[in-house]
C-alpha positions in Angstrom: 2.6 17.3 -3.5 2.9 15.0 -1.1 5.0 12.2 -2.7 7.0 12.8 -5.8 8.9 10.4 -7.9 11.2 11.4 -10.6 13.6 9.5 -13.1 13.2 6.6 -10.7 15.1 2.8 -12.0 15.4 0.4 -9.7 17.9 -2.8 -10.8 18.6 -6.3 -9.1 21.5 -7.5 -10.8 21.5 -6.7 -14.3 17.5 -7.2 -14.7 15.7 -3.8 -14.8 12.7 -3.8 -12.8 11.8 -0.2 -13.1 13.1 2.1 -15.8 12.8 5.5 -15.0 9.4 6.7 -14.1 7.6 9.6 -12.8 4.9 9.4 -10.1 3.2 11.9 -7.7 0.2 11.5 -5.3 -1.3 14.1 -4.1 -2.1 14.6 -0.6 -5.8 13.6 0.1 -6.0 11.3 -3.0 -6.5 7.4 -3.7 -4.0 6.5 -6.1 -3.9 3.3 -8.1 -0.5 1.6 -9.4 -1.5 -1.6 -11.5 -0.2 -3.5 -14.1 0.4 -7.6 -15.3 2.4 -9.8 -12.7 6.3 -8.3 -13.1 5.0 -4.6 -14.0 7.9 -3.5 -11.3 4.4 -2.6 -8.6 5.7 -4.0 -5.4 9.2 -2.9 -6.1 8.4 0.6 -6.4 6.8 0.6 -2.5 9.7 -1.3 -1.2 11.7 1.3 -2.8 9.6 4.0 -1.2 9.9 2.5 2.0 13.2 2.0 1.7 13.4 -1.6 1.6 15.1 -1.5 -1.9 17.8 1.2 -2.9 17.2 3.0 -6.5 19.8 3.0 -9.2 19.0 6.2 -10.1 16.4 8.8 -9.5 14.8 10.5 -6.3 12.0 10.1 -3.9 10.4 12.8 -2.3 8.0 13.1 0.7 6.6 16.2 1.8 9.2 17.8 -0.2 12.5 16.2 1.7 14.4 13.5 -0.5 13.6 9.9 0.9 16.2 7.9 -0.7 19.0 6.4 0.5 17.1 7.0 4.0 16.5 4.3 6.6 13.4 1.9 6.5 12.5 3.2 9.8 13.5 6.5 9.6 11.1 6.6 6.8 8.2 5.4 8.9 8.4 7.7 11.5 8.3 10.8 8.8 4.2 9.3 8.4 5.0 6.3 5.5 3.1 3.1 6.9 3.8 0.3 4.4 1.4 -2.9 4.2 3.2 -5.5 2.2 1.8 -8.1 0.1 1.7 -11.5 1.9 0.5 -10.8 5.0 3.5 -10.4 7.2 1.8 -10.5 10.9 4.6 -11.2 13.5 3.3 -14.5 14.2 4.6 -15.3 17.6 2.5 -12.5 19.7 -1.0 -12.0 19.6 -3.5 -10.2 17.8 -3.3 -6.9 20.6 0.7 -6.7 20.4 1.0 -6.3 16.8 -1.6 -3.7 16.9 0.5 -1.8 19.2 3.6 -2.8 17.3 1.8 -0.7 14.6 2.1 2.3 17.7 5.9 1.8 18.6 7.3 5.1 17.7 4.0 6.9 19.5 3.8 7.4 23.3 0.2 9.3 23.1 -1.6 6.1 25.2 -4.7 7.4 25.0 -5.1 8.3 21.1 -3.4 4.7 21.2 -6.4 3.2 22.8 -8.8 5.1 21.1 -7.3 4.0 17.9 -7.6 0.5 18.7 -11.3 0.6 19.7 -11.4 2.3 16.6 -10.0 -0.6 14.5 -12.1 -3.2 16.3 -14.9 -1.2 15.3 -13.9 -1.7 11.5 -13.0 -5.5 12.7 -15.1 -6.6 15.4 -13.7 -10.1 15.1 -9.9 -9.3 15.9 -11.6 -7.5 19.3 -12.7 -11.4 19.7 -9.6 -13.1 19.3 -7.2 -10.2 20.4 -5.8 -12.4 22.9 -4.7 -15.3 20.1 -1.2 -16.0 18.5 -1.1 -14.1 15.3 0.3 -17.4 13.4 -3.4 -18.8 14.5 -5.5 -16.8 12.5 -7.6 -17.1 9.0 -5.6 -15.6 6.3 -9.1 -13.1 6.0 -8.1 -12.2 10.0 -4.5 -11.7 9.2 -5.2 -9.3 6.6 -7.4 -7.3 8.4 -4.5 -7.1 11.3 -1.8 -6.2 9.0 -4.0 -3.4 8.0 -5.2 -2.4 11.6 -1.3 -2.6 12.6 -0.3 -0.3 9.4 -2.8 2.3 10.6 -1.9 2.1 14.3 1.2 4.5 13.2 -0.8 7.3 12.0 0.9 7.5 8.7 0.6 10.2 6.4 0.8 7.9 3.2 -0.5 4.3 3.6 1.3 1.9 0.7 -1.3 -1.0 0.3 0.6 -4.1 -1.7 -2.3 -6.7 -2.8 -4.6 -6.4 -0.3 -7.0 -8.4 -1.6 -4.5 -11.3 -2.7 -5.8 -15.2 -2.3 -9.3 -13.4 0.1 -12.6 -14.9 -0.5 -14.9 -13.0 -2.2 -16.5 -11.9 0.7 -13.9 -10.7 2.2 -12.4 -8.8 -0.8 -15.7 -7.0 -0.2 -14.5 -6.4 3.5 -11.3 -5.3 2.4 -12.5 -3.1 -0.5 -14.9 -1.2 2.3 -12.0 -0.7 4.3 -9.2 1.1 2.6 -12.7 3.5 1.6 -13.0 4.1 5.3 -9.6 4.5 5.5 -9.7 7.3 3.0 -12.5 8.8 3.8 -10.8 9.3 7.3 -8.4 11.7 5.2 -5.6 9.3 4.5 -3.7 9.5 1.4 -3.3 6.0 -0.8 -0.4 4.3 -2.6 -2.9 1.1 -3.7 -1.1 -1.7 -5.4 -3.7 -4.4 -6.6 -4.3 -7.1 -9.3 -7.7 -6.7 -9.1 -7.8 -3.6 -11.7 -11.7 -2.6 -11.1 -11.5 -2.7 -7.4 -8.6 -0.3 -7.5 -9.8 1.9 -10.1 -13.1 1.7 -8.2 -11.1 2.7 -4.7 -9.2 5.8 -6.1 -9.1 8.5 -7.8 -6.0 8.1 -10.0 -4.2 5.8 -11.4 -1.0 4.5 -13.2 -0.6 1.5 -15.0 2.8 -0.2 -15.4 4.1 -2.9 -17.6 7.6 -3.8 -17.6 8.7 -1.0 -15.0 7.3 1.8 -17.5 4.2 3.9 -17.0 2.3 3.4 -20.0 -1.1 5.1 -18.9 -1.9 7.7 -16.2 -5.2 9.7 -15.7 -8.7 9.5 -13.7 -9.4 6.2 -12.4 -12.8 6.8 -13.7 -12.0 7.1 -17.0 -8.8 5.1 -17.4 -11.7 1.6 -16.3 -13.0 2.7 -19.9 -9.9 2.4 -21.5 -10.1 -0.2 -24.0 -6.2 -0.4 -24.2 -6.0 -0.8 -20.2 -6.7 -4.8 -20.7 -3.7 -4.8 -23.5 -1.0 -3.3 -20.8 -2.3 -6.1 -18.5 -1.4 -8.6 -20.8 2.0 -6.5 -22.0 1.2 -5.6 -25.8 0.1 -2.3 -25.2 0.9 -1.0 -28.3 4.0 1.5 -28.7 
């Protein structure tokens, strides 16, 4: 298993914002965590990346315990995290925060390949990679935060609302994207409000409400879970 989570509570303050759960992902899969607004989604990947320090519990990638481990060290053991809100570095342009993505690599050639590769998937960054992040569509920023994320090779990719405030259209873009991105072989953390798309992108899924996993199983069946629209709204029934 690639990433394991066991017994895992995460607290700020006195508030509990996730009590105790259990989560693996295999390697090679797409996995879905959703769940209403407060479900304790985003706080679980900033735990994983080691943003956020657990309570309790243990994190395990590639079978070494992550926890309690540095935010960086954790990237450079293959965790590439994409936060939700678009967090370009705004003062450089659209070609240094791709290679920001590459800082801890010194292959310069995979590098360049890997860009040509993600201005093939974004042909519009390969027009403007000479602008100011801050200058760019919140559609374009997305697309560089997830060029940049990719830019480390990870082994796990942690996606937090990747379609959040996006057009239509460009939810579309996005949606094709993290498929491309597995179907290159990556493995998939996807956090996302937008409960078809996700289920539609992986292969399983958790749901969350209040920091609990209520339901697990096969994406595909879990979108014909009658109950799945109750945990959204948090009255899944006990």
């Amino acid at each position: 298993m690639l990433l394991e989570i066991n017994n895992l509570w995460v607290h700020y303050g006195e508030a509990v914002a996730v009590a105790g759960i259990d989560l693996q992902v295999q390697e090679g899969l797409a996995v879905a965590l959703i769940g209403a607004n407060g479900a304790g989604k985003t706080t679980i990947l900033r735990t994983i990346s080691g943003l956020i320090n657990p309570t309790q519990g243990e994190i395990r990638f590639s079978e070494r315990k992550i926890n309690g481990l540095r935010a960086d060290t954790i990237v450079s053991l293959g965790i590439s995290h994409c936060p939700e809100g678009r967090h370009v570095f705004p003062n450089i342009n659209v070609m240094e925060n791709l290679l920001m993505g590459a800082y801890l690599r010194s292959d310069k050639k995979e590098i360049e390949r890997d860009i040509e590769w993600i201005f093939n998937l974004f042909p519009v960054l390969k027009k403007i990679d000479k602008h100011m992040a801050a200058t760019l569509s919140g559609g374009e920023q997305q697309m560089l935060v997830l060029g940049r994320a990719m830019m480390s090779q990870p082994k796990l990719l942690l996606l937090d609302e990747p379609s959040l405030g996006l057009a239509p259209l460009l939810v579309d873009v996005i949606s094709r994207t993290i498929s491309s991105f597995h179907q290159k072989g990556m493995t998939i953390l996807l956090v996302e409000q937008n409960m078809r798309m996700a289920l539609s992108l992986t292969q399983w899924g958790y749901v969350l409400e209040t920091g609990r996993v209520r339901l697990e199983g096969k994406s595909e069946e879990l979108v014909k879970d009658k109950s799945l629209e109750d945990a959204y709204l948090g009255i899944l029934k006990r």
